[in-house]
Each structure stands twice: as structure tokens, then as C-alpha cells.
C-alpha positions, 0 to 999 in steps of 0.5 A: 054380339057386339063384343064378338063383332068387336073381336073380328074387327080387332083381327082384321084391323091389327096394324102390326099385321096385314090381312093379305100377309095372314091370309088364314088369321093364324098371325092375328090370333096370336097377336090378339091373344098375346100368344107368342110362338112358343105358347103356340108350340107348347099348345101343339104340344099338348094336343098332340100328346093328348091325340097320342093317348086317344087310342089307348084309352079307347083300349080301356074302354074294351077292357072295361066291356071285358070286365063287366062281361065277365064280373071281373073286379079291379083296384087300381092304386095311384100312390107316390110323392105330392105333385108326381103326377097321380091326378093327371094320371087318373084323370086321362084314365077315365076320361073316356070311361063309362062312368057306371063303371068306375069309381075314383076314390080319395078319402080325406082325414078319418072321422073319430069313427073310423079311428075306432074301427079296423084300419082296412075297414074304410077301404074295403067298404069303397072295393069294387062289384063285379064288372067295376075299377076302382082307382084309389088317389092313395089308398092303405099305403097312406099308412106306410108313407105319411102317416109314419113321416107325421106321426099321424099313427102310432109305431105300433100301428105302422108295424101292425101295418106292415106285418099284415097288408101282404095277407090282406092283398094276397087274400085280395087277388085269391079271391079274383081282385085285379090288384094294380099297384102305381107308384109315381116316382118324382125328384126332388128338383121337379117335385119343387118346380111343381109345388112353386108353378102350383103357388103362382097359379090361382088355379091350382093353389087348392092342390098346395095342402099343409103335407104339401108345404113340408114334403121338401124338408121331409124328403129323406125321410119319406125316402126311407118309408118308400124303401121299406115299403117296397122292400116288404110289401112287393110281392109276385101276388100284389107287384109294384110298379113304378112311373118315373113321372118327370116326363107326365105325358110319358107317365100317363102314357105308359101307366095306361100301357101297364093297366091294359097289360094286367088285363087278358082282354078281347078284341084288343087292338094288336096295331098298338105298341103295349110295350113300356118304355125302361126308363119310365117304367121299373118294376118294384124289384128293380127299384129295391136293387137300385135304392140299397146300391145308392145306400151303399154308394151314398151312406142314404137312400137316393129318392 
């Protein structure tokens, strides 16, 4: 009590400011706060983007009704480089979601018995029932990305990898899987300004992980493994579609988009613009044309 009568008096009694020039306090918040007018834009900003998302993800509220009407299945997968935004992104997806109905999956390093069993076996054992999402924050494809940039799998395993994942995903959506397939694409620039603002701030230094550390020094190479992964696995059963995600409200936003328009669903609010926007959007195809044009263009694959 004392300290929020402390707080008040504070306000009103601020000598850079004068009540009657402040009539509604705005002035003396800031300056009690230490809020400069940009801090001040950058909070509108924020607000105001999260207000834009709101009637989407009211939209996928619907589309989850739909899906348990029906006991239609869906996998999401969020793949991409470190810090290219998947996180927020799955975050602002469920926020409003009915959580009977989804599932968010981030698997961690194998234990010795999963090294034994068939390399799917984990994944599949984490698919959804009738009527649920599961939003995989990366998923199989950790074997066409890291696990070959590391040397955590064997050449063998990765091609055995490769030959057989196209299979296993048409089998998928045969079957009735709604199969959505993110990739969140990142420079290297960017993906650098976010791993230093992640070192600086105490609360997010948890997501800085060994991986993390090289990704820079590796880039070429995970740029080689995106290529051939694109190149065999983007199919017209299981597409890729990627988020250039430097702009994260706009790759939130237009990934939310993409996830709305998979699904044929009802009462679908037609007041809404579902188009994506070309430059934050790209289909797998269209990324395939543009890195083997860089290739020839630059003599290596452009990120």
C-alpha cells in the first residue's frame, strides 16, 4: 500500500513535469518509468501488431472446431535456422487455442533407446488423434539440417533419410493427415543482430545453445543442406513453404494465413484478406529456382 501511495505521489509531485501541463498522467509515466518516446512507439507498435493477429487467430479457433467436428488429423512443422523466429511464431498460433486440442512438440537429444529404434519411431509416437494439431518446433528434418552439418548421424543414415521421407509423408496425407510444412527462412545478418540481443538479455540467454554458438561459422554449409532438402523433399503431397522471417509480425501473420488456407473450413470469416504477402511468402518450388540461379550467379548457394 505504501509503496503504490509512494508510486502516486512520485507522479504528481515530478518537478520536470507539471500536472496541468499532464492532465492525463501520459508525461509522468514516462518519466517515472524512464520511457523515452521511442520506447513509447515501440510499445504502440507491438500492441498494435498483436491487435492486427487477433482476428486470425480467432480463425483458428474455427478451424480447430472444424477439425474436431470432422476427427480430421494436422501436423504442422516449424523448421528453419536458429533465431528465424519459429518460437514466436508457434507461440502467437496457439495462443488462443483450445488446449485439449493441441499439442506443441520439441524433442530434445535422443536417449540410447531411441538410437535403437527406427529413426520416425520417436515422431510418430508424438502424431495426432482425430480432431488434434500437432505443431512440431522441428521435427524429422532434423536429420536433413543439423544432424548432417554436426555429424550427429552417419552419411549412411542421412541418405537412407532422404531416399525414404518422401514415402513416409505421402503415406501421411493418403491417409488423411493434414500435412503443413514452415520454413523459416533468415539472413545472416539478422540471424547475427538476434543471437547478440539474446547474449545481452538475461531472459532470453536459455535460448543460446552450443548449435546456436556456430551457426554462423557454419552457414554455408546448413545452406547447402537446405537446398538438397528442398530440392528432394518438396513434393505436390507434402510442399514447402517458406516465411522470409526478418519482419517476425509479418511472418507471424502470414504463416497463420498459410495454416488457415490448408484447411476447407466453415463459417470462415470472408471480411478477412487470407492472401499472403510475395515477399514474405515463397513457395518451395520458387525458393529451389532462386538458390540454383544464385549458384550460378555466385559459384554457392545464396541462404
Amino acid at each position: 500500500m505504501n509503496m503504490a501511495a509512494n508510486s502516486g505521489k512520485s507522479l504528481i509531485e515530478s518537478p520536470e513535469i507539471e500536472p496541468q501541463d499532464d492532465p492525463n498522467g501520459y508525461k509522468h509515466l514516462m518519466a517515472t518509468h524512464g520511457l523515452s518516446d521511442e520506447k513509447v512507439a515501440k510499445i504502440i507498435t507491438k500492441y498494435l501488431q498483436e491487435r492486427e493477429l487477433k482476428p486470425y487467430q480467432a480463425e483458428l479457433i474455427k478451424l480447430q472446431r472444424h477439425l474436431d467436428n470432422t476427427k480430421q488429423r494436422m501436423i504442422i512443422l516449424f523448421e528453419g535456422r536458429d533465431a528465424a523466429g519459429k518460437g514466436g511464431t508457434i507461440r502467437r498460433v496457439t495462443r488462443y487455442m483450445n488446449e485439449k486440442h493441441y499439442r506443441v512438440i520439441a524433442l530434445g537429444k535422443p536417449t540410447e533407446h531411441q538410437l535403437t529404434q527406427w529413426y520416425f519411431q520417436k515422431y510418430v509416437a508424438q502424431f495426432p488423434r482425430g480432431g488434434e494439431i500437432a505443431l512440431f518446433d522441428r521435427s524429422w528434418y532434423n536429420r536433413a539440417m543439423v544432424e548432417p552439418v554436426f555429424n550427429f548421424c552417419t552419411e549412411q543414415q542421412y541418405k537412407d533419410f532422404m531416399r525414404g521421407v518422401v514415402g513416409f509423408e505421402k503415406d501421411l496425407v493418403r491417409q488423411g493427415t493434414i500435412l503443413v510444412k514452415l520454413y523459416f527462412s533468415v539472413t545472416k545478418s539478422v540471424q547475427k543482430e538476434r543471437f547478440d540481443s539474446r547474449t545481452g538479455d538475461p531472459l532470453k540467454q536459455w535460448k543460446l545453445s552450443e548449435v546456436d554458438v556456430q551457426a554462423q561459422d557454419r552457414w554455408d554449409e546448413f545452406t547447402r543442406v537446405k537446398y538438397e532438402m528442398l530440392r528432394r523433399t518438396h513434393t505436390s503431397q507434402a510442399p514447402w513453404t517458406l516465411i522470409r522471417s526478418a519482419d517476425k509480425h509479418q511472418a507471424r501473420l502470414n504463416a497463420i494465413k498459410v495454416i488457415l488456407n490448408s484447411v476447407d473450413y466453415e463459417d470462415f470469416d470472408d471480411s478477412l484478406d487470407y492472401d499472403t504477402d510475395d515477399k514474405v511468402v515463397v513457395s518451395g518450388a520458387r525458393e529451389i529456382e532462386r538458390m540454383e540461379k544464385q549458384k550460378k550467379k555466385k559459384g554457392k548457394f545464396i541462404g
